[in-house]
N, C-alpha and C positions, 0 to 999 in steps of 0.2 A: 854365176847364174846365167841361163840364157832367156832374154825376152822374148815375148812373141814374135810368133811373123808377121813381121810388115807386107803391104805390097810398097814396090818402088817406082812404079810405070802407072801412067794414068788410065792403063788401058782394063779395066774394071773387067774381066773376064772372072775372075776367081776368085771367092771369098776365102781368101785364105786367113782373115782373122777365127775362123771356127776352128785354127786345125789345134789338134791338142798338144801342147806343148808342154815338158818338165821339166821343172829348172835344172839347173846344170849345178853338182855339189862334188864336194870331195868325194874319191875313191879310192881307196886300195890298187893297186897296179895289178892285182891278180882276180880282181872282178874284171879286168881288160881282156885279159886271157892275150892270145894270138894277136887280138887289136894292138898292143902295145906296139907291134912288130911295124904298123903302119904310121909309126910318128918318121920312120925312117925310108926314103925312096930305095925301091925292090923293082929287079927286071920284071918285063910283064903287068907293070900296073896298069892299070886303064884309069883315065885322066877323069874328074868329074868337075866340069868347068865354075867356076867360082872367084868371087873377088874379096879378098882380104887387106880391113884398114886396122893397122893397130890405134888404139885410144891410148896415148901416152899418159902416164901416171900424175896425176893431180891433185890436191886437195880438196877433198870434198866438205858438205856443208856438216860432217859430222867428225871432222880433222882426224879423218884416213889419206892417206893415198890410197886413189882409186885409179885404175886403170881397165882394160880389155878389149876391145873388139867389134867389128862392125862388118860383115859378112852379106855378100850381096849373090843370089843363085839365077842363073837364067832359070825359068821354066818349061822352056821350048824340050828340055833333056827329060821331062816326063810327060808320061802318058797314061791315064786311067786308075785303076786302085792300088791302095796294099803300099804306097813309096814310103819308105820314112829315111833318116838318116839320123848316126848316132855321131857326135859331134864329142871328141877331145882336146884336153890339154893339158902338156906336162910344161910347168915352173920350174924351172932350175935355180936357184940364186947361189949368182955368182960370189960367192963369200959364206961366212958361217959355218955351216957344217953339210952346205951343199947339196941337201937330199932334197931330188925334187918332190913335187905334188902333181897331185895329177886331179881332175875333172872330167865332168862326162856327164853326159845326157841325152836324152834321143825325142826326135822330134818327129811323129806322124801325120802324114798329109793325106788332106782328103782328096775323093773322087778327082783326078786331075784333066779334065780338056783343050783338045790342043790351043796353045795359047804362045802368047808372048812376052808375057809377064815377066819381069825379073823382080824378085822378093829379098826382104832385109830382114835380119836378126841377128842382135848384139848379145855378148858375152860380157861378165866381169867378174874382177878379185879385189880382192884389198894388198895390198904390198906396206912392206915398211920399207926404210930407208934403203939403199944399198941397187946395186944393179943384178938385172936377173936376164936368161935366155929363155923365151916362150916358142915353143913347138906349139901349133895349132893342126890337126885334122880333122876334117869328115869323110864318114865312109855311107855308102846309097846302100838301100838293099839290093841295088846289082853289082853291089862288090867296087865301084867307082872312088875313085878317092881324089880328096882336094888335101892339097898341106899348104901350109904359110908357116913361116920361120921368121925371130925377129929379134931384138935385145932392147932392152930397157933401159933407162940409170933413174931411179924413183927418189928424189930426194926435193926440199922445198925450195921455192925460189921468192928472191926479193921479200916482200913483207908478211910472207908464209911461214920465213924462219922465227916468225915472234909465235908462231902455234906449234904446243908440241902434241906430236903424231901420234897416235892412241894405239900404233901396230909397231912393236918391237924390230929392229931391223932384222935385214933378211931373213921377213918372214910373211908366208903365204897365207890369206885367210879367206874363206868361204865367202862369196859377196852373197851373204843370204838372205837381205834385208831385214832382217829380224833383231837386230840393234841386241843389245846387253839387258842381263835380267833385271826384270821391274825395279827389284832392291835397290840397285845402284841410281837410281834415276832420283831417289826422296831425298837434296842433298839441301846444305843452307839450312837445315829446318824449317824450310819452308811445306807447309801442308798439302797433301796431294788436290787436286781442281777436279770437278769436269769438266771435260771440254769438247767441243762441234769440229769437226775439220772437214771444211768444204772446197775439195779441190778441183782446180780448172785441172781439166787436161786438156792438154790444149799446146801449139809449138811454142819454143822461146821468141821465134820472131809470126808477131802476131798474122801477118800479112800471108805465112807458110800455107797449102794445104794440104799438109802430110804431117805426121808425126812419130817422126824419125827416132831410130832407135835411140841417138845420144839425149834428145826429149824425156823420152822414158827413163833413164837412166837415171838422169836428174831428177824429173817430181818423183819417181818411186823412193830414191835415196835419200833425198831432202825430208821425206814422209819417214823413212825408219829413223833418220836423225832426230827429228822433232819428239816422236814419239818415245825415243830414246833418252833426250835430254827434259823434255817435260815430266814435272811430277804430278803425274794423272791418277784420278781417281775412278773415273771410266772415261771413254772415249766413244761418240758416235760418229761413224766417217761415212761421208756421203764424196759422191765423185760425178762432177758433171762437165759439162759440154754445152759453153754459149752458142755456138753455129749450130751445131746440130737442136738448140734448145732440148733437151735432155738429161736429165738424169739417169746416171749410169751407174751407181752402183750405189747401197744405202746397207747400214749394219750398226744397230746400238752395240754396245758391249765387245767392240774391235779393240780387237789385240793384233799384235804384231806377227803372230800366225796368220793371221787375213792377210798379209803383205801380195803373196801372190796371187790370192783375189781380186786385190786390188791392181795389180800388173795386168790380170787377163783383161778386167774389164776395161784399162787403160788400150792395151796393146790389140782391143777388137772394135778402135772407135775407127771409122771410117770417114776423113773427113773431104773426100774427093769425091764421095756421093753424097749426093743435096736430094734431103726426102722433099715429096713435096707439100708435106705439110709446110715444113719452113719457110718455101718458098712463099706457102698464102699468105701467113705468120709473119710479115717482114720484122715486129716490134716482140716476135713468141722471145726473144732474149731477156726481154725485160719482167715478162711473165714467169718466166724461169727464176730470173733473181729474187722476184718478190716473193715466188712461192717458197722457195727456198728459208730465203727473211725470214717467211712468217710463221713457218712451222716450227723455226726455233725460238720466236718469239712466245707464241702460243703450247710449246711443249706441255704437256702436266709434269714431264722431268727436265729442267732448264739444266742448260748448259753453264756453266761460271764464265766459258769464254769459246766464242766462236770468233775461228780462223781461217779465214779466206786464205788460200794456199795455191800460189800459180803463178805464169808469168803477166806479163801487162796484156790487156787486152787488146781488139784494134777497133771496139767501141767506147764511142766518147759521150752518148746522148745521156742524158739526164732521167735517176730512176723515178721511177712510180713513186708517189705521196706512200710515206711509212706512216702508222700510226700502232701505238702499244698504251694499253691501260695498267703494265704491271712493269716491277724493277726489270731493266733488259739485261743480258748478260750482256759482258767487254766485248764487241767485235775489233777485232784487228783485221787486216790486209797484210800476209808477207807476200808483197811482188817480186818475183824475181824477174833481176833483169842482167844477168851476168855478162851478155854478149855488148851491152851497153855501154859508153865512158859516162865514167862518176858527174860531170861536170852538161851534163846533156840533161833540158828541163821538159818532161815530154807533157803535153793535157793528161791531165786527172781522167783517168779511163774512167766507164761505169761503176768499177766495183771500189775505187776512190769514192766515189763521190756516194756510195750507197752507204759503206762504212764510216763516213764524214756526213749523212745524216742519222745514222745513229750514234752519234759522236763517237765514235771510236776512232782509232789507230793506224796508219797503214805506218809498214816498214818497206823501203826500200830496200833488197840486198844483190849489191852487186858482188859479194865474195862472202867467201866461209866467214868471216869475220866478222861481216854484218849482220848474217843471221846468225850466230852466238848472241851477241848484245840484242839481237829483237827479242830471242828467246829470251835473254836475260830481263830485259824490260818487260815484257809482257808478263810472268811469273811474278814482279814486284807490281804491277800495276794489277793483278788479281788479286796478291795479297794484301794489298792495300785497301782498309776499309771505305 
């Protein structure tokens, strides 16, 4: 898949979260046509300036190795309408039966003015075990090409090897976010729930003001996991934003087709501009959470379990007085704090302390393995009369 564009530069000329973007999926090599021909340096090319970091293959919260990409453009190299660029990649894996895979997608930018922006936009796949060669391209529509070349070896490390990998070795899989069919998810005989999922978007290190493509990567994938490994009966996913105080994205009845609805509305927050409502608002954060509270308090279709989904906050003040006259669903808190050591005791952020007055749950998850067992808790503690 490829995320949105990011901007990278604080220098706010360009709204480039409107630009329209498609995710990046498997292809056939002969949908490439003649593009194939530019995975490989050709006399005469013209250079399109560009920075390529590969994301080494890791375990993710949904026990894939995940890997891909992290792409950074100057924008000084365009000027005015009509730019877009279509972005490749051939997967080789070294082992198996060796036939690569290829990826592709094209991204269209709007009205462009002269600026100096440099913008970001991440790619990924799923990998199983084994080592693989990745060719990366983009080509402009004035024919300019950027390549990056690199090798992999995707295999688990230290207390990874107690999880086994959901992806066959050497073998390449669409990172589509769209998780495995419903079917597979009603396991245990446990009964399908409803449930709320209200995610921060927001960076893993709270103090960030940008949210960087490896950000996105994470809550969007953490979110197809959950929804993946929960056995839901419907699903209402709302997506907000405590600095911006905001609600940013709302939809009963979300399925895992919404994925990249939920990536745009993720990948269009902007959080190096401060509206200035906010600024009047210094406490609108706390207005946001109660609202939030209370409309799942107050539903006429209650949720069985609302989940706060996100990393820790960098508010610490104390929520607004809750009050409910009817049974409340389970709130939980999965916080994620993966860049954290296990052994570091931080304040109880706001959304701690809002979910600990509605007595509910917060989980801590510093690795795949934690959030397995929250999911796992959280599903007997619903089931549980």
């Amino acid at each position: 898949m490829i995320l949105p564009i990011r901007q990278a530069s604080r220098l706010l000329l360009w709204p480039m979260a409107v630009c329209a973007c498609h995710a990046q999926s498997i292809v056939d090599p002969s949908v490439l046509g003649n593009t194939v021909k530019l995975f490989d340096p050709r006399p005469g090319d013209r250079p399109l300036e560009c920075s390529v970091t590969p994301i080494q293959p890791r375990l993710n919260f949904s026990f894939r190795l995940q890997s891909g990409y992290v792409v950074r453009v100057p924008m000084r190299q365009y000027s005015g309408p009509g730019h877009a660029w279509l972005m490749a990649v051939r997967v080789t894996p070294l082992g198996g039966d060796g036939k690569p895979i290829y990826f592709a997608g094209r991204a269209h930018l709007p009205d462009v003015p002269r600026n100096n922006v440099e913008v970001e936009l991440g790619g990924g796949y799923l990998l199983g075990a084994g080592r693989y060669r990745v060719q990366w391209m983009m080509v402009d529509d004035e024919s300019r090409v950027c390549r990056h070349e690199w090798r992999l070896d995707a295999r688990l490390r230290g207390s990874e090897r107690l999880a086994k990998v959901a992806t066959p070795p050497y073998t390449i899989q669409q990172f589509s976010l769209r998780g495995v069919p419903s079917e597979s998810r009603t396991r245990d005989g446990r009964p399908p729930f409803r449930v709320t999922i209200l995610m921060h978007a927001a960076p893993l290190l709270p103090w960030r003001t940008r949210l960087g493509a490896s950000d996105q990567v994470l809550l969007i994938g953490s979110l197809s996991a959950l929804l993946e490994r929960l056995p839901t009966h419907s699903v209402r996913m709302v997506v907000f934003n405590l600095d911006q105080q905001k609600e940013l994205y709302r939809r009963d009845g979300f399925t895992l087709d919404g994925i990249d609805d939920v990536a745009q509305a993720v990948g269009g927050l902007e959080l190096n501009v401060v509206n200035y409502h906010v600024l009047e608002h210094p406490k609108g954060h706390l207005d946001l959470l109660s609202d939030l509270v209370n409309k799942e308090l107050q539903s006429p279709e209650p949720s069985d379990a609302v989940i706060f989904l996100g990393p820790a906050t960098h508010y610490l003040d104390r929520p607004a007085p809750i009050a409910w006259d009817r049974p409340a669903p389970l709130f939980a808190y999965f916080q994620y704090r993966p860049l954290a050591r296990r052994n570091t005791s931080p304040f109880p952020d706001i959304v701690n302390s809002t979910v600990a007055a509605l007595k509910g749950r917060s989980f801590t998850i510093f690795t795949p393995g934690d959030f397995a067992k929250a999911i796992a808790q959280l599903e007997r503690l619903v089931s549980t009369p």
